[in-house]
KOLGU-782508 format. One line per 5 residues: number of its first residue (from 1); their letters; for each residue x negated, y, z negated of N, C-alpha, C. Coordinates in steps of 0.05 Angstrom, whole numbers, plus 5000, padded with zeros to 4 digits. Atoms other than C-alpha are relative to their C-alpha. Layout:
# KOLGU-782508
NUM> a> X,Y,Z,X,Y,Z,X,Y,Z; ...
This chain:
# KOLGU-782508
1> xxxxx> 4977,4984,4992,4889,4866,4790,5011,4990,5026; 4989,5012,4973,4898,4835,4860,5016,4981,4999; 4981,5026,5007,4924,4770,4826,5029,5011,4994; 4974,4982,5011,4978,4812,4802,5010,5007,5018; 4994,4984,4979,4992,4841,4860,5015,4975,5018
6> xxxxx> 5000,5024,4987,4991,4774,4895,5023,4982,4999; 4984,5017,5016,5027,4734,4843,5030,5015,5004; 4976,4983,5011,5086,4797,4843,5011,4998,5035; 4986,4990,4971,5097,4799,4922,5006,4966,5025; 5000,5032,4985,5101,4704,4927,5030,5003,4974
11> xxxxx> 4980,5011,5018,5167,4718,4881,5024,5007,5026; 4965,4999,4990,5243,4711,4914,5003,5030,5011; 5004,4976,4995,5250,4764,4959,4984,5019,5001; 5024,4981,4998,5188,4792,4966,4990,5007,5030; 5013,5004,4966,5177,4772,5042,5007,5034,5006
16> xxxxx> 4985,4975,4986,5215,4845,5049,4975,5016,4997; 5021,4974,5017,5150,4888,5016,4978,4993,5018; 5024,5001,4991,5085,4895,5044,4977,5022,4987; 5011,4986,5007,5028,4929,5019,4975,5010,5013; 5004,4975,4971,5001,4994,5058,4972,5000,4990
21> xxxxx> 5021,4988,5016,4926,5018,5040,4995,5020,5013; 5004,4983,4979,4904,5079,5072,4973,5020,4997; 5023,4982,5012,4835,5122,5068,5007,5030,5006; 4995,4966,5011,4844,5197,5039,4974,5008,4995; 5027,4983,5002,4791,5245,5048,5005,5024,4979
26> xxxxx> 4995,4983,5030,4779,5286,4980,4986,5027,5016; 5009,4971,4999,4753,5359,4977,4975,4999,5007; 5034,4996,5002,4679,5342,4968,4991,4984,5018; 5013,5021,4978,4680,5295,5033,4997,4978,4998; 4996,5032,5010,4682,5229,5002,5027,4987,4999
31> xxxxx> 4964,5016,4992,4743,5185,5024,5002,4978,4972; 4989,5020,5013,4780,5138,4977,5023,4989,5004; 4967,5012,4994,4843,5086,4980,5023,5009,4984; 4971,4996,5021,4905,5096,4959,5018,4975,5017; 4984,5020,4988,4950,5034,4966,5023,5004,4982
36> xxxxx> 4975,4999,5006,5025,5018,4954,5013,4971,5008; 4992,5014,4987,5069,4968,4957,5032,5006,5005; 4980,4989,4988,5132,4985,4999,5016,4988,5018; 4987,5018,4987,5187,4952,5037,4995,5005,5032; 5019,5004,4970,5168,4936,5111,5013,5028,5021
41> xxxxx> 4985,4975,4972,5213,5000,5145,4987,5026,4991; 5022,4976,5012,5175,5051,5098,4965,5002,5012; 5033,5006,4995,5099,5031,5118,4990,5027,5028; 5018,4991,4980,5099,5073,5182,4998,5037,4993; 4991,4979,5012,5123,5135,5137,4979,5007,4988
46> xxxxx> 5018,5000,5020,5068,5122,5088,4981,5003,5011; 5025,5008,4988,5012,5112,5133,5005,5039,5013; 4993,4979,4980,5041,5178,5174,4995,5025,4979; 5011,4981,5013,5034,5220,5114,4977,5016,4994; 5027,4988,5000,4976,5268,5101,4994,5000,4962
């Protein structure tokens, strides 16, 4: 899945995107990622979210 990711963000116009990851803490106390990929003026929006 990363290749994909990889391969989708070395195409024409991609330099604009970047991809965010961020750790979310669930109900039962165990954190997990949630990633995105999003153009570089969005990132501090995404990360700032709860």
């Amino acid at each position: 899945m990363a290749k994909k990711t990889v391969a989708s963000l070395q195409k024409k116009g991609a330099k604009a995107f970047t991809k965010a990851i961020k750790m979310v803490k669930n109900e039962k106390g165990s954190y997990s990622f949630k990633s995105e990929i999003l153009p570089k003026d969005k990132v501090n929006d995404f990360l700032a979210k709860k």
